[in-house]
N, C-alpha and C positions, 0 to 999 in steps of 0.2 A: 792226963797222960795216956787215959788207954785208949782216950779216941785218935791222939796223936801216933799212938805206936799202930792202930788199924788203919791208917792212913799213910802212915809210909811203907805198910806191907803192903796194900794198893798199889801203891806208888812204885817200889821193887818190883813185883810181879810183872806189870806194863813194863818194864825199863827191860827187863829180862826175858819177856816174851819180842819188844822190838828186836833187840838184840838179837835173837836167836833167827827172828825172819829174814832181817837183813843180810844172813851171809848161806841163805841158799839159793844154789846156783842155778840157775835156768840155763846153763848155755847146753846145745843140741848137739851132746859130744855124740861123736860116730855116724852124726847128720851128714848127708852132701855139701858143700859149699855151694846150692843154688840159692833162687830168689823164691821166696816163701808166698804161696796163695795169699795171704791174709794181710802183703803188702801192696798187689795189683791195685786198689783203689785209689793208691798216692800218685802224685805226679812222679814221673822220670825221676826226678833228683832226689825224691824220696825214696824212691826204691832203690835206688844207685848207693845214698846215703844208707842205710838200711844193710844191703849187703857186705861194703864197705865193716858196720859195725860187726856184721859176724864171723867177719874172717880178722877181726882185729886189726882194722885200717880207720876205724871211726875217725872223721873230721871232732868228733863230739867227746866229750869226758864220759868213760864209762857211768853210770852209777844204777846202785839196786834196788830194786823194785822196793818205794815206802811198806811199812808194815801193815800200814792201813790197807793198801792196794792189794798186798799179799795175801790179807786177811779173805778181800772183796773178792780176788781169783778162786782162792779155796774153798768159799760157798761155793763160786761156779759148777769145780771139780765135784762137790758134793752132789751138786742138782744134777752132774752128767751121769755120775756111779749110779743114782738114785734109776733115773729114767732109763739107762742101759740095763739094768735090774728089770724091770717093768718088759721090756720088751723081749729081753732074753725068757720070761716066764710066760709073755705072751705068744712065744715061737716066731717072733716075727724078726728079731736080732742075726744079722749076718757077720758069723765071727770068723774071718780068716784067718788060718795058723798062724800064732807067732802075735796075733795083734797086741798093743796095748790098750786098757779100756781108759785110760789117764789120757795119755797121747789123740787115742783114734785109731785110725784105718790113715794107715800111709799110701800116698799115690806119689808118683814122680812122674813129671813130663818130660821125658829126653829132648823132644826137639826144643822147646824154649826155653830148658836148664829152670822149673819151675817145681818145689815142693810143697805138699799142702799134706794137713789132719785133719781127715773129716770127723766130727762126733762118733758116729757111726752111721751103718746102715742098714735100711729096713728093707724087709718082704713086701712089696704093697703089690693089692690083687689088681687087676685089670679087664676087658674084658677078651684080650689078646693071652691073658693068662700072668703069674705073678713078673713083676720087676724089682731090682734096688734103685732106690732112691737115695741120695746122703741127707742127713739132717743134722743141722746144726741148734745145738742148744745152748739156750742165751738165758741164762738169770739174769733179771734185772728189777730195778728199785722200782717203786709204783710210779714215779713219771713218768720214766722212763718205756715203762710196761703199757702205759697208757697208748704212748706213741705208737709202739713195736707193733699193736694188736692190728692197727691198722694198716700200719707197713712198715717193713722192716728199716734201719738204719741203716746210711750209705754204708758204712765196711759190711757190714751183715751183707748186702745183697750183692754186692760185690765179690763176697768171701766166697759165698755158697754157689757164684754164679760158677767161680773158678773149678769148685767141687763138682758141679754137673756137670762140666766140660772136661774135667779126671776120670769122671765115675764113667763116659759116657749114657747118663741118665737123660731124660726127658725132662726133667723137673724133682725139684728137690722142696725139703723145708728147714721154714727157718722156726723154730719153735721157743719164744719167750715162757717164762712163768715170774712169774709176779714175788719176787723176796717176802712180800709182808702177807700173802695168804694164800700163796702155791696155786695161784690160777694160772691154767695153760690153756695160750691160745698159740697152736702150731699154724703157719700157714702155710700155705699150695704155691712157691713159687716156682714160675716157667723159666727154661731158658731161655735168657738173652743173647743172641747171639752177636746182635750190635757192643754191647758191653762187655762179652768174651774175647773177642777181635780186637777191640779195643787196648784192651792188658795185654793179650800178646804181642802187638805192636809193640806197648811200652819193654816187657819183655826183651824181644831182638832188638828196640833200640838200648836198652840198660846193658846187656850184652856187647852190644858193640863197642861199646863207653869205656866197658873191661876189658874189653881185650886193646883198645886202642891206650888208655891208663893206665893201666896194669901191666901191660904184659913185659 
């Protein structure tokens, strides 16, 4: 009986911890209604879809983010506070007023109606003298980790290209660390400017989609 009753207080606990994840709310109240950096890597109709869901027009059934995946964000968040921590005491952390360290560093693109959060951004020296750069940080599982070290995952490069072409940087990073024993390998990506062109295209044509569907 008492291994049964230590088992379904297990059991409660899970059932009460999903519960509780499932009804928090991710939506970007007080956001713009633009198209988000982090969706430029999908096709047209992915980002059209996409936008569609965040003004409450989704072709698609809402639903929220599993417990498990919530869980898996929440490390993320953890590894970002951790490493914003690190660089803020390394002096190398550029905090503009008002930022959030959860959120990022907000950029908006007025002419392609595009928003993005970069992790944040760094001081990095040169030999023209210091620059920002954006960096994005990526927790990930060790196969995962395996991959990234050597180059980054299509949305990763895609996301961060979007960021350097926000930030007006020269090149940014995309910085994985390894879930099972905190190895970080940051890399040195350049911009692409074929692949920035490229989204904004998708961009003004998703735009035009909206105002011809929408309006």
């Amino acid at each position: 009986m008492a291994r049964l009753g230590k088992l379904l207080k297990q059991e409660w606990l899970l059932t009460a911890l999903d519960s509780y994840l499932v009804t928090i709310d991710d939506s970007l109240r007080g956001e713009p209604k633009l198209l988000h950096a982090s969706w430029m890597a999908g096709k047209e109709e992915d980002i059209y879809q996409s936008y569609l869901g965040s003004i409450g027009l989704s072709q698609k059934e809402s639903k929220p983010i599993p417990p498990r995946t919530r869980r898996l964000f929440d490390d993320g968040f953890d590894m970002q506070r951790r490493y914003i921590r690190y660089f803020r005491e390394m002096g190398i952390l550029f905090e503009p007023e008002g930022w959030d360290e959860d959120r990022g560093v907000r950029y908006i693109d007025a002419d392609y109606g595009i928003i993005g959060h970069v992790d944040c951004l760094v001081w990095v020296p040169t030999p023209e003298g210091q620059i920002l750069v954006p960096v994005e940080l990526k927790a990930r599982n060790d196969q995962r980790f395996k991959k990234a070290r050597h180059w980054p995952e299509f949305n990763d490069y895609h996301q961060l290209q979007m960021y350097i072409y926000m930030s007006q940087a020269p090149w940014g990073y995309i910085a994985p660390e390894n879930k099972n024993d905190q190895d970080f390998q940051p890399k040195r990506i350049p911009k692409n400017d074929k692949v920035i062109n490229t989204a904004l295209t998708k961009a003004a044509n998703v735009w035009n989609r909206i105002a011809e569907e929408l309006a």
